[in-house]
C-alpha positions in Angstrom: -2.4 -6.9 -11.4 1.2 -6.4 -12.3 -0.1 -3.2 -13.5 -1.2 -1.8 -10.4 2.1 -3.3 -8.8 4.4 -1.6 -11.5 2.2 1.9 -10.3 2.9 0.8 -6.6 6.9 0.6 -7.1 7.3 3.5 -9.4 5.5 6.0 -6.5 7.1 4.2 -3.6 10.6 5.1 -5.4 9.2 8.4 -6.3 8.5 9.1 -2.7 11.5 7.9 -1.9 13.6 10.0 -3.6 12.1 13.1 -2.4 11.7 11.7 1.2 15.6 10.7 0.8 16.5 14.1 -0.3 14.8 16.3 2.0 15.9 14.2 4.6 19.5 14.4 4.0 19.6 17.7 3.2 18.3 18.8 6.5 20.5 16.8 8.3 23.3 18.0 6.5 21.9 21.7 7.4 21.5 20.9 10.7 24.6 19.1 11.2 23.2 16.1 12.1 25.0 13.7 10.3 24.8 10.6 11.7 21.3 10.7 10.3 22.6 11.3 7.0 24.8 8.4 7.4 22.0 6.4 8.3 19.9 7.2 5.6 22.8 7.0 3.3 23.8 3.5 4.4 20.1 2.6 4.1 19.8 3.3 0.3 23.4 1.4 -0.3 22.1 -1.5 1.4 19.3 -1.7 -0.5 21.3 -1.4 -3.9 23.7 -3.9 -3.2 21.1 -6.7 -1.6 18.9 -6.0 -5.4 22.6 -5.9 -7.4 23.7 -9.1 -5.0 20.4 -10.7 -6.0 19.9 -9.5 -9.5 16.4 -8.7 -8.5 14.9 -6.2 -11.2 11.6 -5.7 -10.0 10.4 -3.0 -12.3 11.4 -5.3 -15.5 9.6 -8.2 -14.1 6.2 -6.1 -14.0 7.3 -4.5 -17.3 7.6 -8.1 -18.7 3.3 -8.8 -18.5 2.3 -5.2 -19.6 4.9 -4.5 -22.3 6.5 -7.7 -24.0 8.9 -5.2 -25.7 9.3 -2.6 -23.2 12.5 -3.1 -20.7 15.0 -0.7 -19.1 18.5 -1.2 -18.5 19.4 -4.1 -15.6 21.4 -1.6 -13.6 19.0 1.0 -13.7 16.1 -1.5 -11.7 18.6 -3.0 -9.2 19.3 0.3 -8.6 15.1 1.3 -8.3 14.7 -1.6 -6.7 17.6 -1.6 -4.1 15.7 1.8 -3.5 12.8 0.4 -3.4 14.0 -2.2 -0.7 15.5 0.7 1.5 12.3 2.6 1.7 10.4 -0.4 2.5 12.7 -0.5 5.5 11.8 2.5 6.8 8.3 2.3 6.5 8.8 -1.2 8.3 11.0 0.5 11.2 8.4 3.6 11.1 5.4 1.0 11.5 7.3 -0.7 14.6 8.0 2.3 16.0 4.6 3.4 15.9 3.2 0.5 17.7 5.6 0.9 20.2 5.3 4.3 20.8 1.5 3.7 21.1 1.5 1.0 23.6 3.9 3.3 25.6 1.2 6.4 25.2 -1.8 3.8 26.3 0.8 2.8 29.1 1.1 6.6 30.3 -2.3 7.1 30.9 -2.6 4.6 33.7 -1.1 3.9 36.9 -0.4 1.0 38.6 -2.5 1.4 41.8 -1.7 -1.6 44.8 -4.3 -2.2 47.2 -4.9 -4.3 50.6 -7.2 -7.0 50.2 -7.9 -9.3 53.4 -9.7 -12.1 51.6 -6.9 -12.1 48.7 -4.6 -15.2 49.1 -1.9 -12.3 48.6 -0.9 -9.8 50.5 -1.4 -7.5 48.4 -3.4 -7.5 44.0 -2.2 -4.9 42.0 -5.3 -3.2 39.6 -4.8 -0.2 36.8 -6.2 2.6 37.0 -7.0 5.2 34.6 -5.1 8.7 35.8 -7.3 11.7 36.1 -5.2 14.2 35.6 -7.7 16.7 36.6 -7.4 15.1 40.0 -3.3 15.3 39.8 -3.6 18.8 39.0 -5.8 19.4 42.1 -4.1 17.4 44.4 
């Protein structure tokens, strides 16, 4: 198990990295640097949480597959506080997601009020889907 966890961490970084990178650079082309800071601000979070902590992750998975086999303490807080600041972005990327989908479902209906004598209102309020064949008709 700590196997397929040590294989999990080490391509999560790896995609970090890259994602980082590209990322940065762009908004550093682009002039967008408040993203940059973001990002940047992001990754030194995570360091210093894994350095405040003295979590080494990667060693700790190391420890059950190689007995022998460790890297240096500063190098894994450093992999890990990357680690950690990826995982936030996939967490704020996930959120954002679900929001963004609920929003979507939300377009595509209308909030349609209708008179109903026998109601004990004045007035129910129904969704209904949006045709926007109809809208582009009418």
């Amino acid at each position: 198990m700590k196997t397929i966890s040590l294989i999990i961490m080490v391509s999560i970084v790896l995609e970090a990295l890259v994602e980082y990178a590209k990322t940065i650079g762009t908004a550093i082309e682009d002039k967008e640097y408040k993203t940059a800071a973001t990002q940047a601000v992001t990754i030194a979070l995570g360091i210093f949480l894994a350095f405040t902590f003295h979590l080494q992750l990667f060693n700790e998975a190391l420890s059950e597959i190689y007995q022998t086999i460790q890297i240096d303490p500063n190098i894994d807080m450093v992999l890990t506080g990357i680690l950690f600041s990826r995982g936030s972005n996939y967490f704020s990327d996930f959120v954002s997601k679900l929001t963004s989908k609920q929003d979507t479902y939300l377009e595509d209906y209308e909030i349609d009020t209708i008179e109903d004598d026998e109601a004990e209102d004045e007035s129910d309020t129904n969704i209904v889907e949006v045709d926007e064949s109809e809208e582009a008709e009418g």
